[in-house]
MIBALO-159072 format. One line per 2 residues: number of its first residue (from 1); their letters; for each residue x, y, z of C-alpha. Coordinates in Angstrom, 2 decimals. Layout:
<sites>
NUM) A) X,Y,Z | ...
</sites>
This chain:
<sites>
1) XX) 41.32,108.55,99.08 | 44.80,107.90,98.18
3) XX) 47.27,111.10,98.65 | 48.89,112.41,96.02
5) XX) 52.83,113.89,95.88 | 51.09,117.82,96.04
7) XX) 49.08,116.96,99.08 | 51.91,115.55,100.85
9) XX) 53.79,118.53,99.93 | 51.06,121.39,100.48
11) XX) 50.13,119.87,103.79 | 49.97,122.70,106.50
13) XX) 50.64,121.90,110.22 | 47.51,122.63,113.14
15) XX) 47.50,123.31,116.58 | 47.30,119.50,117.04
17) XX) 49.12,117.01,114.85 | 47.41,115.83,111.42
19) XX) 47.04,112.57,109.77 | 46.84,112.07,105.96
21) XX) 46.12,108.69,105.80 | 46.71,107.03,102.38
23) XX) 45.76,103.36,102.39 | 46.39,100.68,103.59
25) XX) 47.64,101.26,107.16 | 50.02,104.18,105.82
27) XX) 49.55,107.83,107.02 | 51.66,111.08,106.91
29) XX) 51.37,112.64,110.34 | 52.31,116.53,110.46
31) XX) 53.31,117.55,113.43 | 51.94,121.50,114.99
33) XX) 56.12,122.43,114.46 | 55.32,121.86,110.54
35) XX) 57.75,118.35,110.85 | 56.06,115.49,108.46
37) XX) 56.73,111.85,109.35 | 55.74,108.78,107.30
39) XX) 54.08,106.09,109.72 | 51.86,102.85,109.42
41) XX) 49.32,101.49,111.68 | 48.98,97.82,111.94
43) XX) 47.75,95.55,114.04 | 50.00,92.14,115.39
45) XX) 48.59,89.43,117.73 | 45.72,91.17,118.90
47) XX) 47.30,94.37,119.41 | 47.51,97.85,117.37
49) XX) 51.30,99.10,116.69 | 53.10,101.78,114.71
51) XX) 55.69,101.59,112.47 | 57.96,104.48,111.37
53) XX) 58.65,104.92,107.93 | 60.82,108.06,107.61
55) XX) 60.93,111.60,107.08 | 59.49,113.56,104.35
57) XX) 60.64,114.99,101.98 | 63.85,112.34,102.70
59) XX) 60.93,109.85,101.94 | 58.78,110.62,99.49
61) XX) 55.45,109.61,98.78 | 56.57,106.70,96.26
63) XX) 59.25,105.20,99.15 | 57.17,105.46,101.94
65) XX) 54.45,103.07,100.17 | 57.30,101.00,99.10
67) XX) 57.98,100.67,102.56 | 54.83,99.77,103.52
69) XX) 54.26,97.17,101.17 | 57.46,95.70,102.62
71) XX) 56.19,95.90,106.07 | 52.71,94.06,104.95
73) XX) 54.42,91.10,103.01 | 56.51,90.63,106.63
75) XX) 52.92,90.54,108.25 | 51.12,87.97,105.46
77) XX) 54.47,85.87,106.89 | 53.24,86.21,110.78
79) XX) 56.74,88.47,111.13 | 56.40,91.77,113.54
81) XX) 57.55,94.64,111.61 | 58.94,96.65,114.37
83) XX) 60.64,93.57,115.67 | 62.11,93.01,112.69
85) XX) 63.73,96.26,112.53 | 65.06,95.89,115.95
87) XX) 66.48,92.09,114.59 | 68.25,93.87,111.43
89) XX) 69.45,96.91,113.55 | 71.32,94.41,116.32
91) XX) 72.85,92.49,113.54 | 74.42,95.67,111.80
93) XX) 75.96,96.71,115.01 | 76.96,93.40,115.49
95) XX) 78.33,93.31,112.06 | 80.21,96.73,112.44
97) XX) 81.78,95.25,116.04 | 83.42,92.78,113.75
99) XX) 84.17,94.30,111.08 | 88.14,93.64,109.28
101) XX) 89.49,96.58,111.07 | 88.07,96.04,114.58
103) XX) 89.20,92.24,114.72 | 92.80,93.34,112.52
105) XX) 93.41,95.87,115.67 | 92.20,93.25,118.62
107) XX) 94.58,90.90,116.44 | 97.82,93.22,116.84
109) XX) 97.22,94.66,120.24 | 96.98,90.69,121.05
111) XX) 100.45,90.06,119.92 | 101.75,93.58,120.62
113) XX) 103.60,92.65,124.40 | 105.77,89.81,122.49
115) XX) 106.28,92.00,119.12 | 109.15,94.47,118.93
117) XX) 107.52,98.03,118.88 | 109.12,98.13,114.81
119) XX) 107.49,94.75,114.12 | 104.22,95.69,115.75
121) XX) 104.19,99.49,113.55 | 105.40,97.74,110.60
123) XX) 102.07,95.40,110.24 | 99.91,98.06,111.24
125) XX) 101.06,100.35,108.72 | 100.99,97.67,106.46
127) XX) 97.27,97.33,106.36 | 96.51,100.96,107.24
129) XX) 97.96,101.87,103.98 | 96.50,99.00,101.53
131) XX) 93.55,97.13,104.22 | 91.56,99.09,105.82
133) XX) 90.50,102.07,103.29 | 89.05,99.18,100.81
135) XX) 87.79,96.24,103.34 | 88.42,97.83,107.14
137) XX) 84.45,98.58,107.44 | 83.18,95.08,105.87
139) XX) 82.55,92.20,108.55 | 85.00,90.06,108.51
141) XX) 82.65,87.31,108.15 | 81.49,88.01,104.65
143) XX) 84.88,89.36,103.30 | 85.63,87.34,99.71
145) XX) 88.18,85.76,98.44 | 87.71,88.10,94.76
147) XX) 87.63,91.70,97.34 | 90.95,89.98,98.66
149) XX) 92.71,89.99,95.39 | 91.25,93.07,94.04
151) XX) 92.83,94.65,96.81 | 96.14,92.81,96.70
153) XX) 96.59,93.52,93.04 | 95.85,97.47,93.75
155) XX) 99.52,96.65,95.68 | 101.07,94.54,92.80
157) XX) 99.95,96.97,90.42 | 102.16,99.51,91.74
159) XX) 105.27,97.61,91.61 | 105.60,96.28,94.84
161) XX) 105.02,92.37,94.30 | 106.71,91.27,97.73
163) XX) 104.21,93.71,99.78 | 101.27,92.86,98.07
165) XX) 102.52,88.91,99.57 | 102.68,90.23,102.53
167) XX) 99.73,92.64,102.72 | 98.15,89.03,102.33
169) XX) 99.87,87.34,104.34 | 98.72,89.63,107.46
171) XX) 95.51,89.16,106.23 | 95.37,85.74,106.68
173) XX) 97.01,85.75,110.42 | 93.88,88.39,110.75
175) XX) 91.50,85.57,109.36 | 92.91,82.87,111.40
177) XX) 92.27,84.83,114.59 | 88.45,85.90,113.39
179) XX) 88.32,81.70,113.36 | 89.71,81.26,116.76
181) XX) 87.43,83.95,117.67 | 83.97,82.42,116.53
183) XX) 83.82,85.81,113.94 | 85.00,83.74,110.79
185) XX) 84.02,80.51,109.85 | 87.16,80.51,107.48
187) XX) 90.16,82.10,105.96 | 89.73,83.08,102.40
189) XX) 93.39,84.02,101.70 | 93.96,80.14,101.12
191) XX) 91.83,80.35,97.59 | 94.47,83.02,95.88
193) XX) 97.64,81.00,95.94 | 98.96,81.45,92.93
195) XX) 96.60,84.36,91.78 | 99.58,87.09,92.23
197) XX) 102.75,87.60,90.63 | 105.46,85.31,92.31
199) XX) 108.21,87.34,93.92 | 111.42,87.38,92.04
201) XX) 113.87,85.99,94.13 | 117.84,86.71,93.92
203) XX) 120.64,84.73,94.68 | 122.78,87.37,95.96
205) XX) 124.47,86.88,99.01 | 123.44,89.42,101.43
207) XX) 124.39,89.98,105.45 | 120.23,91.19,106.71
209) XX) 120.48,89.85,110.17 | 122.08,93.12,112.23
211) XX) 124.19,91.75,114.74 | 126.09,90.69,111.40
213) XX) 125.45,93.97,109.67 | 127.71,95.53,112.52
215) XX) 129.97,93.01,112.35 | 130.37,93.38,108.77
217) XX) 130.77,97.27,109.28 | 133.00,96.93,112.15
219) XX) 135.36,94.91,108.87 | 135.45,97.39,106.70
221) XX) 137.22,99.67,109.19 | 140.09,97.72,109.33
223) XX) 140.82,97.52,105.58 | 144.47,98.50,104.87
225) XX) 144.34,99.03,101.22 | 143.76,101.70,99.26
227) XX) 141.54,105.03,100.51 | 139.72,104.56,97.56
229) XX) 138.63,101.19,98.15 | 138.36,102.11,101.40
231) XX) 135.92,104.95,101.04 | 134.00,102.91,98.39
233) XX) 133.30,99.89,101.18 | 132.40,102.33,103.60
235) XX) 129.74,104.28,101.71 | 128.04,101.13,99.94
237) XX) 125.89,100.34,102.66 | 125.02,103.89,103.34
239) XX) 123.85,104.47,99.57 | 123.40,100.61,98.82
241) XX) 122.90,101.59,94.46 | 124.32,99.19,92.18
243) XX) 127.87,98.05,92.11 | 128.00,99.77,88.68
245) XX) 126.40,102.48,89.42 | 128.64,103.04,92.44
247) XX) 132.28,102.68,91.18 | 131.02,104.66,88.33
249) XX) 130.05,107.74,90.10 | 131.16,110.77,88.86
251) XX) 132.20,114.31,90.74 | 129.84,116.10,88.16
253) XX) 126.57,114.07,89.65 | 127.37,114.70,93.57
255) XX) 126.27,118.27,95.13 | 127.90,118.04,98.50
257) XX) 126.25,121.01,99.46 | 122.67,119.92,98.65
259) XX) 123.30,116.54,99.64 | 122.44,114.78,96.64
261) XX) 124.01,112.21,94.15 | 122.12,112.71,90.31
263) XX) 122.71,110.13,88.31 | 120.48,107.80,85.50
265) XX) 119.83,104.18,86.94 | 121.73,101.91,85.22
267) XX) 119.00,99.61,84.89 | 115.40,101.38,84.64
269) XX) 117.43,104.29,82.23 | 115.45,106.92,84.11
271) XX) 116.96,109.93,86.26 | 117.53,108.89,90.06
273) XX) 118.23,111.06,93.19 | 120.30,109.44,96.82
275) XX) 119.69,111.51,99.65 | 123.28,111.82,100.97
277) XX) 123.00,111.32,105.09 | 125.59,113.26,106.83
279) XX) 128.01,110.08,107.30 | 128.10,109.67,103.37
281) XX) 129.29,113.37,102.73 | 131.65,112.48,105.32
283) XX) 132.99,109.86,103.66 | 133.05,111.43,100.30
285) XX) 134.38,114.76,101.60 | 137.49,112.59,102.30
287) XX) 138.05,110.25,99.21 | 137.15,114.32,97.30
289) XX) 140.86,115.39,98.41 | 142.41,112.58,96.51
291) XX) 140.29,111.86,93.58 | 138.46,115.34,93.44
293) XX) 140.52,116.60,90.14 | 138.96,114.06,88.38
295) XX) 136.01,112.59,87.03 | 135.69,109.52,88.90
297) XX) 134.79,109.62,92.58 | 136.47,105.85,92.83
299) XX) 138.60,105.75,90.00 | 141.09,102.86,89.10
301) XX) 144.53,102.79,90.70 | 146.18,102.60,87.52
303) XX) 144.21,105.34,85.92 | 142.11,107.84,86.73
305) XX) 140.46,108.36,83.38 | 138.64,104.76,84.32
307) XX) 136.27,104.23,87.22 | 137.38,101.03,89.78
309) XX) 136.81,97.68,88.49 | 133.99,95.80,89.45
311) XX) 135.67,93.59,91.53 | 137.52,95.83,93.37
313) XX) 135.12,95.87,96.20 | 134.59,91.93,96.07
315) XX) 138.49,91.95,95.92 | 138.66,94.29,99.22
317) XX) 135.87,92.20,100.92 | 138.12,88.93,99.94
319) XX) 141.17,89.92,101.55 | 139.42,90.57,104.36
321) XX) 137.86,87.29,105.11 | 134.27,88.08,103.76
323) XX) 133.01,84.92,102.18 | 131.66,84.31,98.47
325) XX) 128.74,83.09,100.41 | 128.07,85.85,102.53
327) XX) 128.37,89.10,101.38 | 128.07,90.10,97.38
329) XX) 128.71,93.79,95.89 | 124.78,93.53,95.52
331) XX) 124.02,92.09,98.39 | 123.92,95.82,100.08
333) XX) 120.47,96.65,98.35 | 118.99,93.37,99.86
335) XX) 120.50,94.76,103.33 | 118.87,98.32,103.31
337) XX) 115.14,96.67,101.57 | 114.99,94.01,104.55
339) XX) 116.43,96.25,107.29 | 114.60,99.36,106.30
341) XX) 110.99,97.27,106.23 | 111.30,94.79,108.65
343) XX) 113.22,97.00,111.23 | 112.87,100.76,110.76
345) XX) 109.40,100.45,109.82 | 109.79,102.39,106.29
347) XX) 107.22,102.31,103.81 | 107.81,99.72,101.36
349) XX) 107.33,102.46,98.17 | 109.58,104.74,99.60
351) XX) 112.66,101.70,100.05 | 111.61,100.77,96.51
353) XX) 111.91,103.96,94.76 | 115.63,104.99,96.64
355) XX) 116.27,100.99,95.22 | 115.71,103.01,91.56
357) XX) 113.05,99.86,91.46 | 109.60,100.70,88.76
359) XX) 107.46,102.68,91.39 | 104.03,103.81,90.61
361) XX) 101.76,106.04,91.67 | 97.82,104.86,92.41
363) XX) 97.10,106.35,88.63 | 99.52,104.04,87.05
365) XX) 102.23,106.45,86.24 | 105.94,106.31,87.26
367) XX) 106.85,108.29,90.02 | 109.06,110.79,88.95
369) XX) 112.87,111.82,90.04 | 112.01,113.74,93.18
371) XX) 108.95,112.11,94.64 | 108.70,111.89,98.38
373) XX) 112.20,113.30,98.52 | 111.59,114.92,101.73
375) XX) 110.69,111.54,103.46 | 113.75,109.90,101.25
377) XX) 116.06,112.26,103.20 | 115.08,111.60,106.42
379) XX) 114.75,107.28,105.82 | 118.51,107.72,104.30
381) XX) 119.59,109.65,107.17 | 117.92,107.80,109.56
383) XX) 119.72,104.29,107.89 | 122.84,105.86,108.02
385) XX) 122.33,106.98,111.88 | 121.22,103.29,112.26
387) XX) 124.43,101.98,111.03 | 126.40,103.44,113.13
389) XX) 124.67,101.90,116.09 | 124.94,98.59,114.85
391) XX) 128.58,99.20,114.43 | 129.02,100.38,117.75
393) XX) 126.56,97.21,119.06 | 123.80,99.24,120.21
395) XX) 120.05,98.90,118.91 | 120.12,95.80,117.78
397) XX) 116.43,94.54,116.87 | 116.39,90.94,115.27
399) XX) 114.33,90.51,112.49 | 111.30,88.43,112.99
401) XX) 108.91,86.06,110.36 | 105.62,88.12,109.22
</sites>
């Protein structure tokens, strides 16, 4: 007689285990502890085996003849239940030892001896952040191109086009070494060119190599003009806002004490905070005894009512031999988003937001005026500390193709 759901459930355990047999080779068997296991007798070349089917009440009565009925259409096909459990087992653990993540790590600590260390923590933060916690557990093998671009557009979507390119991109050197290693049979990145928003490039000139960077820095100390100007060359790279925004900064929005610049991005119209690093304050603790009665931090030298021109630093970078070509009043933002990344090792959000760029959070909503502030202060501090070694020709990493 077939059991029923209360019989399962009202069975009592014996002094010696019990069997409740229910049809068709499947039994519950309760063991003298009170512990009730689903199991099914069958019988496969000649010889009688068992097949275990779970635990009740994990396994109900309903499953565990679901189960069973799968085990008996394996049998009408001359397949070995237990051996195919043992086939489907290996292959998951096989699946798991090549899963994105495992091969992604093998892939990096491959290339880590001829990687500088920042190059090397740059890629693996890369697809810690936007990689693993969506595809790190599938196998590699069976990744899609469609779970590729859902996850690259979870990147784009927050406003940072050129790392959801390169979140890509490192997936792709990833595929290419699953193929080398017999655990791909192809790279799917290939099929999405095109499918995310192109990166808007700028013609600005910009110095991002650092041996030049110090170079560049070691120039700026020799400028014999104004100590205005002066000043105002000195701290671009450390603050690296817009040329607008910088000659127009005002006493009112710098608290030298808190080590912040306030001020409303000239281009996004929202309210933006720079972390002053300790060589900034410097710098404006010194221009503050000429130009501190004022309103303007760099005012013009024939008035103070009126902030510096806006080529007065492309003037000052002019006379002293600083090609058109080479170095633009803008050019300092491209400096600090390459250097910051591709050397330092920064998170990309956190180099867009100081860059006053459209940030958003995972929900979709703008990050507001103080987020990550704390991390902010120590990435501008840490640039500015960085700067000063490339001045003095110490530290310098060259930048190297993701």
């Amino acid at each position: 007689m077939a059991l029923s759901e209360l019989a399962v459930r009202n069975a009592k355990p014996g002094t010696k285990p019990i069997r409740l047999f229910d049809g068709g080779g499947l039994y519950l068997e309760v063991s003298p502890s009170g512990g009730k296991l689903w199991r099914m007798k069958y019988r496969f070349d000649g010889k009688e085996k068992r097949l275990a089917l779970g635990k009740y009440p994990d396994v109900g009565l309903k499953d565990a003849r679901v189960r069973r009925d799968e085990a008996r259409k394996l049998l009408a096909n001359d397949v070995d239940p237990s051996e195919n459990r043992k086939v489907q087992k290996a292959a998951r653990t096989e699946r798991a030892a090549n899963s994105f993540e495992v091969v992604a790590r093998e892939w990096i600590a491959k290339n880590t001896p001829t990687w500088a260390p920042s190059h090397t923590s740059k890629i693996l933060r890369r697809l810690e952040m936007y990689v693993f916690p969506w595809l790190g557990g599938r196998p590699i093998a069976l990744i899609t191109a469609p779970e590729l671009l859902s996850m690259a557009r979870r990147v784009e979507g927050k406003g940072a086009v050129e790392t959801a390119h390169r979140v890509l991109q490192n997936c792709g050197q990833v595929f290419r070494y699953a193929v080398a290693t017999g655990r791909a049979e192809r790279d799917p990145t290939g099929d999405l060119r095109g499918a995310l928003q192109p990166v808007k490039s700028t013609h600005m000139a910009a110095v991002t190599e650092p041996h030049k960077v110090g170079e560049l820095l070691r120039t700026f100390d020799t400028y014999q003009g104004t100590l205005t100007v002066r000043c105002a060359l000195q701290i671009a790279p450390l603050v690296f806002v817009r040329p607008g925004e910088l000659r127009a900064a005002q006493w009112a929005d710098i608290d030298l004490d808190a080590a912040e610049w306030r001020f409303t991005a000239s281009k996004t119209s929202t309210a933006h905070i720079v972390p002053l690093s300790s060589q900034a304050i410097a710098i404006l603790r010194e221009v503050k005894a000429l130009t501190g009665d004022g309103r303007y931090v760099f005012p013009s030298a024939r008035s103070k009512k009126r902030p510096m021109s806006d080529n007065a630093i492309l003037a000052a970078m002019r006379r002293l031999g600083i090609a058109k070509g080479e170095m633009s009043g803008h050019g300092f933002r491209a400096m600090a988003r390459t250097i910051l990344d591709e050397v330092l090792g920064f998170r990309p959000d956190l180099i867009e937001h100081q860059l006053a760029h459209a940030v958003r959070d995972p929900n979709g909503r703008a990050y507001n005026r103080t987020a990550h502030l704390p991390e902010r202060r120590k990435m501008m501090q840490a640039w500015a500390d960085y700067l000063d070694k490339l001045k003095t020709g110490a530290d310098v990493i060259p930048l190297r193709a993701t």
